[in-house]
N, C-alpha and C positions, 0 to 999 in steps of 0.2 A: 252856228249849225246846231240843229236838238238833237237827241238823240232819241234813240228809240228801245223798248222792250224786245222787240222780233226782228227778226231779217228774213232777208228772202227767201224762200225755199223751207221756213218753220213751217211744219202743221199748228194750225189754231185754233180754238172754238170762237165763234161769236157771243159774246154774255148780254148785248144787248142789239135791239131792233129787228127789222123783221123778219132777218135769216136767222134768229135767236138758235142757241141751242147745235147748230149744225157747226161742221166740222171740213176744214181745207189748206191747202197749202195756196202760202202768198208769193204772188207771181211779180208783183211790183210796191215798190215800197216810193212813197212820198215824203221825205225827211221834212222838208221847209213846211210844211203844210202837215205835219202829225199824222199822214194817212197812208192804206195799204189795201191792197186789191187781193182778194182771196179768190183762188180756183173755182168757178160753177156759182158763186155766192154774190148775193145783192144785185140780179140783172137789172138791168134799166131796157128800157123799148125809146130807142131812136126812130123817126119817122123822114125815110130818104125821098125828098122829091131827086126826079129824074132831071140831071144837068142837059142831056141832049138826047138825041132821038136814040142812041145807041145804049144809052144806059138806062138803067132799070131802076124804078123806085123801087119801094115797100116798108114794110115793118122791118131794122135791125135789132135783135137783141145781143146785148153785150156788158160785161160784166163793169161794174162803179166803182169809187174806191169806197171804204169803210173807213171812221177814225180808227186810230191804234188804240185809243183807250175803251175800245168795245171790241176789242178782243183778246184772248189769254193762249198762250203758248201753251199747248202739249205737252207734256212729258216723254219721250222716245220709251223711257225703261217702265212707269210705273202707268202712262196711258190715261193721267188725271190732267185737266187743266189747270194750271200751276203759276204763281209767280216766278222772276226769274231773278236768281239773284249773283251778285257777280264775288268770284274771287281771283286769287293771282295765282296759278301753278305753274308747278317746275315742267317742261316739255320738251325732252330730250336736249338739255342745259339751255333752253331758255326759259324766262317768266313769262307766261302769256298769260291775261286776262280773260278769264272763260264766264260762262253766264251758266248756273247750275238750279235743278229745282229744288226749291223750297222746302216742298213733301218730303222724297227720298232721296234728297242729297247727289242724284244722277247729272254726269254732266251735258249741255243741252248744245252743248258745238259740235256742229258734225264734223267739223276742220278736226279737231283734239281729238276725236273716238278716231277718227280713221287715222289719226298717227299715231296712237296708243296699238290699234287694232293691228296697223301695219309694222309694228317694233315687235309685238308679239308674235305674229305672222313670220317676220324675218329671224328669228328665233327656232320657233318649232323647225323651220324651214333647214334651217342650219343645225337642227339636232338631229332631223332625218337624214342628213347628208353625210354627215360622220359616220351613223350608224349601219349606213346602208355602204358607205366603205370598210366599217368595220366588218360587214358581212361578205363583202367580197375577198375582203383579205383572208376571211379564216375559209370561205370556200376555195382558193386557189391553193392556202397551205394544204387540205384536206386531198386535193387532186393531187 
């Protein structure tokens, strides 16, 4: 099995062919086959004959896949298209292998941001809660 630069649901730019330049999120990833379908990018025009009286031909347009190697992950924090480069961190005591940018050192797993996001979250959360009993406790003394 290959592996790949991006996963599903990265935003990407295209660096080469005819959607050059533009910019999407991939909707389907082709491992065996190096390729990946981005949102709105690379339509192709299918042409449907009608199977029976009750169906309807015409022109469909619909989205192709793209190689992976014509296109570059996003950066979430700095918003440059970036190589992606892998290290091993610590994540609430486990090692997990994250994919980070190149440029400014930002990490590129949405999985790791939202359990970083959600540890600090459950924090704040739990220092409002003290606080807000400690303000109970001193308004009941005060009555």
């Amino acid at each position: 099995m290959n592996n790949l630069h991006v996963k599903k649901g990265d935003i990407v730019k295209v660096i080469a062919g005819k959607d050059k330049g533009k910019s999407g999120s991939i909707t389907k990833v082709d491992v065996d086959n190096a390729r990946v379908m981005v949102e709105g990018l690379n339509i192709a025009t299918n042409y449907v004959k009608p199977r029976n009286a009750q169906e309807k031909g015409g022109i469909v347009k619909k989205e192709a896949f793209i190689d992976a190697s014509n296109v570059m992950i996003i950066c979430p924090e700095c918003g440059m298209a970036t190589k992606a480069g892998h290290r091993v961190e610590n994540i609430d005591g486990k090692d997990v292998k994250i994919r980070f940018c190149k440029k400014c050192n930002a990490s590129l797993e949405q999985k790791a941001t939202k359990a970083v996001k959600k540890a600090t979250k459950k924090s704040t959360t739990a220092k409002k809660a003290t606080k807000k009993a400690a303000d109970t406790a001193t308004a009941d003394k005060a009555e």
